[in-house]
N, C-alpha and C positions, 0 to 999 in steps of 0.2 A: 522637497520631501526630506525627514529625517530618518536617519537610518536608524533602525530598532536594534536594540539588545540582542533581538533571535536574529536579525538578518546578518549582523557583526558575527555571531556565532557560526552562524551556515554558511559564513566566508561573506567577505568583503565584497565580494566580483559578481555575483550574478546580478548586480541593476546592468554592472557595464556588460558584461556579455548579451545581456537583453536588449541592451542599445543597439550593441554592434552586430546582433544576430539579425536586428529589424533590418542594419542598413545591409545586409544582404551578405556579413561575413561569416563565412560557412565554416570557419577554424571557430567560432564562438559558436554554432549551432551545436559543432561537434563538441566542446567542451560543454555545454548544457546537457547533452544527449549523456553525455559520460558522467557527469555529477549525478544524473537523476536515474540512470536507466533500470541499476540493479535494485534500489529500494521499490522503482514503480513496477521492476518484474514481480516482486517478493509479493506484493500487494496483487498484482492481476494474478498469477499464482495461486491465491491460497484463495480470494475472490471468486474465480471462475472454475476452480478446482483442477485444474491441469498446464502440466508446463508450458503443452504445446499451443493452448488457449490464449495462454500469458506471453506467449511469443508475438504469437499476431497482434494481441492488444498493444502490446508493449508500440508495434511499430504505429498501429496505428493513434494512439497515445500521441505519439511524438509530432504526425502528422498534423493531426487536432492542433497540438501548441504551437506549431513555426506556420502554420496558415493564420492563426488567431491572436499570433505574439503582438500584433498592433491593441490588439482588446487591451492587453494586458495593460491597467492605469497606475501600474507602481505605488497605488496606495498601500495595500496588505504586502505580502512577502509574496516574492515569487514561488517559494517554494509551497506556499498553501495555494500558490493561483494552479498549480500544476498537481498536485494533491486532487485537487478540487474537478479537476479536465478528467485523472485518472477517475476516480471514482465512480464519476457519471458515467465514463464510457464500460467500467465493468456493471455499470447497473444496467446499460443500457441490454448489453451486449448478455447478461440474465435474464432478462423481461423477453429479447430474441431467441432463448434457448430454451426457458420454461423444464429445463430439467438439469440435473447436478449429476458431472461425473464425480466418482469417489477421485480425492483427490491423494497423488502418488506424496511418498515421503521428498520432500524436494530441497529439506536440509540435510548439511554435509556433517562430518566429525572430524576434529583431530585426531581423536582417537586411530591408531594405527595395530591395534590387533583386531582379528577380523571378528573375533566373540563377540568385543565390546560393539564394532560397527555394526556388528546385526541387531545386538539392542537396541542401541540409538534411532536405528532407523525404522525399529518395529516399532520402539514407542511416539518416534514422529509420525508416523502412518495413521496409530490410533491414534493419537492426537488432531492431526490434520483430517479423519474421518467424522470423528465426532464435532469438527466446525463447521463441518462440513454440513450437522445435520441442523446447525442453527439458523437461525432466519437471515437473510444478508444483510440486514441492516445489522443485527447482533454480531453478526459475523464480522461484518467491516470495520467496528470499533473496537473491536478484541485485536484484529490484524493491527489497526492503527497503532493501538495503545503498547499491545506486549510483543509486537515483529517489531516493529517498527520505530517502537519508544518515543513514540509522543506524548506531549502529556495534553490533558483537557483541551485546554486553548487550543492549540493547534488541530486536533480534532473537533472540537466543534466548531473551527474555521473552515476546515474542509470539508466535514457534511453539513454543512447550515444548520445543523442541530444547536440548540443552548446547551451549556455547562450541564445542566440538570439531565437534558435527557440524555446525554453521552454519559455520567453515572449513571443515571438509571439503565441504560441499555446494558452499560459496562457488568454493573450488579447482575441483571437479569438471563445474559449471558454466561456468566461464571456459576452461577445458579444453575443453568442447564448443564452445563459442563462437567460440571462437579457429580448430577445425576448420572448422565451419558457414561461416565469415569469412572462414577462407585464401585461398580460389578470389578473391576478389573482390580482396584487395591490389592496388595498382597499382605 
């Protein structure tokens, strides 16, 4: 197998930690765990609408990957095979819930006077409300794209979507967004 542009980018190491995680080295489970945990919480997170939601996922997320790490055939990136594990399991773990809590401000600030932090975190709130009010599939290609900063490709790696319909969601989403957000301009 050769190694891609984006896999040299996303570090060198994770085929070898997936080797050595298969043959049952548990210092490679944990640096996998630790490379991926905070992005896949960011994602269960804003997906499922609560921290505490993105907790559990998160663990069982991990679960999913080191039982199924033999699936994994090295042909894409590891990191869209594990994209890919998250995603289903907050769809799934949606389709189980059939209803959306509002989801808390769950980004932080540098900002160190307490004015500007109440800003920040009012306008994360409403921000994180109104994705909250978009459909999941709109909602998880806005996460992908603007949390997370992936671009096309990798997104429609990880939802099996084509190029086209992850624009098109991407548009159709920012569209609602933009409605949801008008009243509030100043």
């Amino acid at each position: 197998m050769t190694t891609t542009a984006k896999e040299t980018a996303a570090g060198p190491d994770d085929l070898a930690l997936v080797r050595a995680a298969r043959a049952g080295d548990a210092s490679a489970q944990h640096a996998l765990y630790e490379r991926y945990a905070d992005r896949l919480h960011t994602l269960a997170a804003y997906t499922l609408g609560s921290r505490a939601a993105a907790e559990d996922a998160l663990q069982s997320i991990f679960v999913k990957v080191f039982e199924n790490l033999d699936r994994f055939q090295e042909r894409a990136a590891f990191s869209t095979w594990i994209w890919r594990i998250a995603l289903n399991h907050c769809r799934d773990e949606i389709r189980r819930r059939r209803d959306f809590v509002p989801l808390e401000a769950i980004l932080g600030s540098d900002d160190v006077t307490p004015e500007r932090l109440h800003q920040v975190r009012q306008v994360e709130t409403i921000v994180a409300r109104a994705l909250q009010e978009l459909s999941p599939k709109l909602r998880e290609v806005v996460v992908l794209r603007y949390v997370e900063n992936l671009n096309y490709e990798e997104i429609s790696a990880i939802t099996g979507c084509s190029i086209g319909t992850v624009s098109s969601r991407l548009y159709r989403a920012l569209e609602q967004l933009e409605k949801i957000l008008r009243p509030l301009r100043l």
